[in-house]
DOFINU-59125 format. One record per residue (C-alpha): residue number from 0; chain; x, y, z. Coordinates in steps of 0.2 Angstrom, whole numbers, plus 2048, in hexadecimal, padded with zeros to 3 digits. Example, Ala and Ser with C-alpha at 12.3 -4.5 7.8 and 13.67 -1.06 7.14 Angstrom:
<sites>
> 0/A/83E/7EA/827
> 1/A/844/7FB/824
</sites>
This chain:
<sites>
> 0/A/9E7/086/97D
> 1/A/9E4/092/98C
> 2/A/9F3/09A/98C
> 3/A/9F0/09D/978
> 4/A/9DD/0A2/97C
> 5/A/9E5/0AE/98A
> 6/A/9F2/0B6/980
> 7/A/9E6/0BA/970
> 8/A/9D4/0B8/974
> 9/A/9D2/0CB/978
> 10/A/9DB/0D1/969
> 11/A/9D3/0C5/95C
> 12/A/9C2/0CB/963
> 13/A/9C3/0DC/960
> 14/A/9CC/0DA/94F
> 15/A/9BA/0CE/94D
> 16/A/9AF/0DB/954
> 17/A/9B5/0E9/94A
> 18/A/9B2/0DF/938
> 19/A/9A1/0D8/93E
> 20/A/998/0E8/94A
> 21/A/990/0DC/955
> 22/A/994/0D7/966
> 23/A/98D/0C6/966
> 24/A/992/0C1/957
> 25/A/9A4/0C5/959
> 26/A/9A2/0BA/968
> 27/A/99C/0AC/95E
> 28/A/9AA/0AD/952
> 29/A/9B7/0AE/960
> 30/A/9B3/09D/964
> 31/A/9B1/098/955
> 32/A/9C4/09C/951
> 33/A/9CB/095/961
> 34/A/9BF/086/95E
> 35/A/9C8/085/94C
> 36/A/9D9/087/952
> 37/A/9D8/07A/95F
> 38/A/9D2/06E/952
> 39/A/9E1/073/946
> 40/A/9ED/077/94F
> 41/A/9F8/06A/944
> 42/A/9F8/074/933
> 43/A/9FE/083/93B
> 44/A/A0E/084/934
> 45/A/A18/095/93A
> 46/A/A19/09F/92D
> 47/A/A12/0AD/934
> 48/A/A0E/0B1/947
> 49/A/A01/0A7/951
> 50/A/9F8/0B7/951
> 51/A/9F9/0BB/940
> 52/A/9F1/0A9/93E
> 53/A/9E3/0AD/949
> 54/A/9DD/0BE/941
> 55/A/9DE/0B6/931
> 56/A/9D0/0A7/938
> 57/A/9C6/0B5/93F
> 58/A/9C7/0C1/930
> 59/A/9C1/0B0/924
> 60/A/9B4/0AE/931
> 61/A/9AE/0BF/933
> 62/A/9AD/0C2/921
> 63/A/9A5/0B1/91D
> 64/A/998/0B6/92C
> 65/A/993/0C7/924
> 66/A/98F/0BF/914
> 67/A/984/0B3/91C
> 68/A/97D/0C3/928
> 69/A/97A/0CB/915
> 70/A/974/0BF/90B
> 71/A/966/0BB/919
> 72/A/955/0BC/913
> 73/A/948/0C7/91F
> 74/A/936/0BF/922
> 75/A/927/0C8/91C
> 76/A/923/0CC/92F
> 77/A/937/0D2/932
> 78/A/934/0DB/91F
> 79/A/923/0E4/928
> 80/A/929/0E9/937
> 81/A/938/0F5/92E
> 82/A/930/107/92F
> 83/A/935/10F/91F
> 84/A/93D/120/923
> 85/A/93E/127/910
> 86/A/932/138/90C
> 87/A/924/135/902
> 88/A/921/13E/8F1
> 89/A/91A/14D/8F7
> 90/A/928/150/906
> 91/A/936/14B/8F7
> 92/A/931/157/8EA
> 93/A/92D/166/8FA
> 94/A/93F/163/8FC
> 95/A/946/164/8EB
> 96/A/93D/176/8EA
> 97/A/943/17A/8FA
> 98/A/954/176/8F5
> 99/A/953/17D/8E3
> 100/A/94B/18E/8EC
> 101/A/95B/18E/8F7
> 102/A/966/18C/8E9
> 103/A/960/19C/8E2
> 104/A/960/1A5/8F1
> 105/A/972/1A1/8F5
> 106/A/977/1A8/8E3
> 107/A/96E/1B9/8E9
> 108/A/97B/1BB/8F8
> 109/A/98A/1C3/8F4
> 110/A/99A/1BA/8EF
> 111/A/9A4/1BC/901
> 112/A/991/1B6/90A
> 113/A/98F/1A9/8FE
> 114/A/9A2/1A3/900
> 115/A/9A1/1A3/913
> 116/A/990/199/914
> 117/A/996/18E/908
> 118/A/9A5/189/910
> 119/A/99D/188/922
> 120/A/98D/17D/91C
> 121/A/991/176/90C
> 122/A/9A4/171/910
> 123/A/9A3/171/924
> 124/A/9B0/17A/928
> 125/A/9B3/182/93A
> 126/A/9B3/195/93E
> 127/A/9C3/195/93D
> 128/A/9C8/189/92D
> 129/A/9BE/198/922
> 130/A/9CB/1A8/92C
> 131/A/9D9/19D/925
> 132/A/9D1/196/915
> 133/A/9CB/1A7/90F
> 134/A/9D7/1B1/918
> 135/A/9CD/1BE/922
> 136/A/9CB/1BF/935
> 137/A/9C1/1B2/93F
> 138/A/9B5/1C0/947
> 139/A/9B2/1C5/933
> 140/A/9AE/1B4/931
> 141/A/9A0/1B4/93D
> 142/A/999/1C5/939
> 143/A/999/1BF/926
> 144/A/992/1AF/929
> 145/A/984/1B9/936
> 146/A/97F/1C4/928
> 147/A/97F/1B7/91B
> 148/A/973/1AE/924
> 149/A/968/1BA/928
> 150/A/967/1C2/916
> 151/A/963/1AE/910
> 152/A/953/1AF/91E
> 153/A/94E/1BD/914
> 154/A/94F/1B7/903
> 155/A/94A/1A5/909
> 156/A/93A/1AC/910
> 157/A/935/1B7/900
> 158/A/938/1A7/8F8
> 159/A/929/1A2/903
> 160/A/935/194/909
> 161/A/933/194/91E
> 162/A/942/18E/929
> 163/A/947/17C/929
> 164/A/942/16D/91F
> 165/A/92E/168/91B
</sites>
């Protein structure tokens, strides 16, 4: 039973750990599985490879564990203590018209601005990504991206929306 906790211990606690997030818990498991396959060692029947065996105990127990992790209900203390991060009402509908004021704006810039922000902000793509997607120079790029943002200050700011989120 050493020699098999030697050979696979370290292996079937990462594959435990990656399923499961949690340090301690992976930890748990881990003995849980050797604990198993000491008690049943005698219906291992080598169809597949000891470790294969092992993975497979510490997938079912992983899995069964997040279930019970999910299915736990919080107490009204735990419940109270979780800060609730969403905006409220008036922060929610400040965005929407910040966002529907953007909108417009961009559909103000011309069609290469508007193509060059939309591919750096909307699609993330690098300097260098828009030169070949759009076929133009990098340094083009950035001077087309550098004026596009400053004309969308501009109209953002006769919008009357100021820089950055509310």
């Amino acid at each position: 039973m050493r020699v098999l906790y030697g050979r696979h211990h370290v292996r079937v606690f990462r594959f435990g750990l990656r399923l499961v997030r949690n340090e301690q818990l992976a930890e748990d498991l881990i003995s849980e599985v050797f604990l198993d396959v000491w008690r049943q060692a005698g219906r291992f029947e080598g169809r597949s490879a000891v470790s294969t065996w092992l993975l497979g105990i510490m997938r079912f127990k992983a899995l069964s564990a997040l279930r019970r992790r999910t299915d736990a209900e919080l107490d009204d203390e735990t419940a109270g203590s979780i800060a609730d991060t969403a905006d409220d009402p008036e922060v929610t509908v400040q965005k929407k018209d910040t966002g529907d004021a953007l909108r417009a704006c961009l559909t103000s810039l011309s069609p290469e601005h508007r193509e060059i922000i939309d591919l750096v902000y909307y699609h993330e793509k690098s300097v260098e990504e828009v030169a070949e997607i759009v076929g133009i120079p990098e340094n083009t790029v950035k001077t087309r991206l550098f004026y596009a943002r400053k004309k969308l200050a501009v109209l953002l700011q006769a919008a009357g929306i100021e820089r950055g989120w509310p």
